[in-house]
Phi, psi and omega in degrees: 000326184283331192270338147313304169350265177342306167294310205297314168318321183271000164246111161009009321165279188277170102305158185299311191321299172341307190287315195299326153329283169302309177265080274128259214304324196273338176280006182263312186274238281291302194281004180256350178273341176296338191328298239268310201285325183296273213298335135278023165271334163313313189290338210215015204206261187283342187269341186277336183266344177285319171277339125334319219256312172325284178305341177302340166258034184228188180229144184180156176197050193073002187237175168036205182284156186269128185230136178312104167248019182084238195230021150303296162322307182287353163281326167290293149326298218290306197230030178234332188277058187318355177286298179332265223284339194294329162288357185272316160295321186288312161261020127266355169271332194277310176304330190286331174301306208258359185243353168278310153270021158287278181308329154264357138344270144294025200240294164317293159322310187288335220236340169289328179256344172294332182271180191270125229192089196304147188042037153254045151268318197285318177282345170275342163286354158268329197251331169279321203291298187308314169335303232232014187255150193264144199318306170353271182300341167285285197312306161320322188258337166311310157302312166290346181293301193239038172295164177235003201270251201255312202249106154289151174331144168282355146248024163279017154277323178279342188260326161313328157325327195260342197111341189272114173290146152274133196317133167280072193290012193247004214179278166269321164285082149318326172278350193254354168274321178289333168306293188290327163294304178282344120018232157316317172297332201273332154313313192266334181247017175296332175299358183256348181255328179301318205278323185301328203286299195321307205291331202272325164280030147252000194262339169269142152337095189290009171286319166309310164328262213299005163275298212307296168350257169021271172328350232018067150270101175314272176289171183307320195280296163001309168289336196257341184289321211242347142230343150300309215262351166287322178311331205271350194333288207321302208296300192320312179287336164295333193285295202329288175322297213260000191260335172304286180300328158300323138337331196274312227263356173315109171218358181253335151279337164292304179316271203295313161257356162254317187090343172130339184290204340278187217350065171079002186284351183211064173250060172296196177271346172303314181279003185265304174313310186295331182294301193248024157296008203221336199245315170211108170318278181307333180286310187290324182242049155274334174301303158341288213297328173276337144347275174303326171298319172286277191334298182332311195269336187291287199323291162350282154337290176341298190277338181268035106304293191301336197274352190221020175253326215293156181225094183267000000 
């Protein structure tokens, strides 16, 4: 249609005005198919982080009016709340701890289950099955599993058989309570770095081998050093991404098996937000808006690292 345009415009037929129109019009129906999805990505997506990003300047507390105080809530969090930073420590030691071992794990796992093998249909559905289970019900049999309270886990019962105390990581031992939370996360979401890992050694050319071969790389870890794991950069750096922000976004192992204790030691900043959401509204979500400012920017770094690390 445009190269009619063109003609007709150059024996006098169409006008220029005419044309600009006409492609006007047609890039207008092209951009009208886009609505429906802009308007609900507006309704349930930017208007709900834009009214956060408000309240984060108001004083409220789910009652009565909102009222303005500037950047007093954030004067507050940065430098009067020591829970605030202190959750902030707290949900970089659970990343730093949980996303090397979620990816290497699962890492593990793939390269464990990639050869050929009676029954390794049956161990990838074992090793996948945690996935697809919800943090809740893990979190729930993990606490009961490894309690420390009045009736114990079965194993501080078992190793209490032996002479050996288990950390009271429910009451007193804070690092050792973030330890059994990554822990359980790292069981459960480990089935998701496997299956991408999973995806990505099947996906190389088995020709590469048999050059290396050639070349004289013998043994395994050779194969692996020197042609899986450069194949593998792209899959590594999306884990990196997506298992750091979901790490970020961890709230439901805290919730269900510490409550945040003890004494603030698993208070992530997701659980921080949760605490004071409901008693002071402007402090919890000015806490959101840096919130939401860090992940951005970590992510950011990330993918601009990763994107000039990749090797294909």
């Amino acid at each position: 249609m445009q190269v009619q345009v063109q003609e007709q415009v150059k024996t006098g037929i169409v006008s220029p005005r005419q044309r600009s129109w006409k492609e006007f019009l047609r890039q207008w129906q092209a951009f009208s198919f886009t609505v429906p999805a802009l308007v609900l990505l507006s309704i349930f997506l930017i208007y709900p982080i834009g009214y956060v990003v408000y309240l984060g300047f108001q004083r409220w507390n789910l009652l009565g009016t909102p009222v303005y105080i500037g950047l007093q809530n954030y004067n507050t969090i940065l430098f009067r709340d020591s829970s605030f930073l202190q959750s902030i420590g707290v949900t970089f030691l659970f990343v730093v701890l949980a996303v090397p071992t979620q990816i290497g794990l699962g890492l593990f796992l793939a390269i464990l289950i990639e050869s050929k093998f009676r029954g390794r249909t049956f161990f990838r559905t074992v090793f996948f099955i945690p996935l697809v289970i919800s943090f809740v019900a893990a979190g729930i049999v993990f606490e009961w599993m490894f309690s420390t309270g009045a009736n114990l886990g079965t194993f501080p019962q078992l190793l209490a058989n032996i002479g050996i105390t288990f950390p009271d990581w429910q009451h007193t031992n804070g690092f050792i309570a973030m330890i059994m939370v990554v822990i359980m996360n790292t069981w459960k979401s480990a089935g998701f770095s496997m299956i991408l890992y999973l995806a990505g050694l099947q996906s190389i050319n088995p020709d590469y081998y048999e050059a290396a071969q050639i070349d004289g790389i013998r043994n395994a870890w050779q194969r692996f050093r020197f042609i899986s794991w450069p194949l593998l950069v792209p899959t590594t750096a999306l884990l990196i991404i997506t298992n750091t922000i979901g790490s970020f976004q961890a709230f439901e192992p805290f919730y269900v098996m510490t409550s945040g204790g003890p004494t603030g030691a698993t208070t992530s900043i997701i659980y921080y937000i949760y605490n004071n959401f409901a008693s002071r509204t402007g402090i919890a979500t000015a806490a959101a808006t840096l919130f939401l400012l860090g992940v951005l920017a970590i992510t950011a770094v990330q993918l601009l690292v990763s994107r000039q690390q990749e090797t294909y």
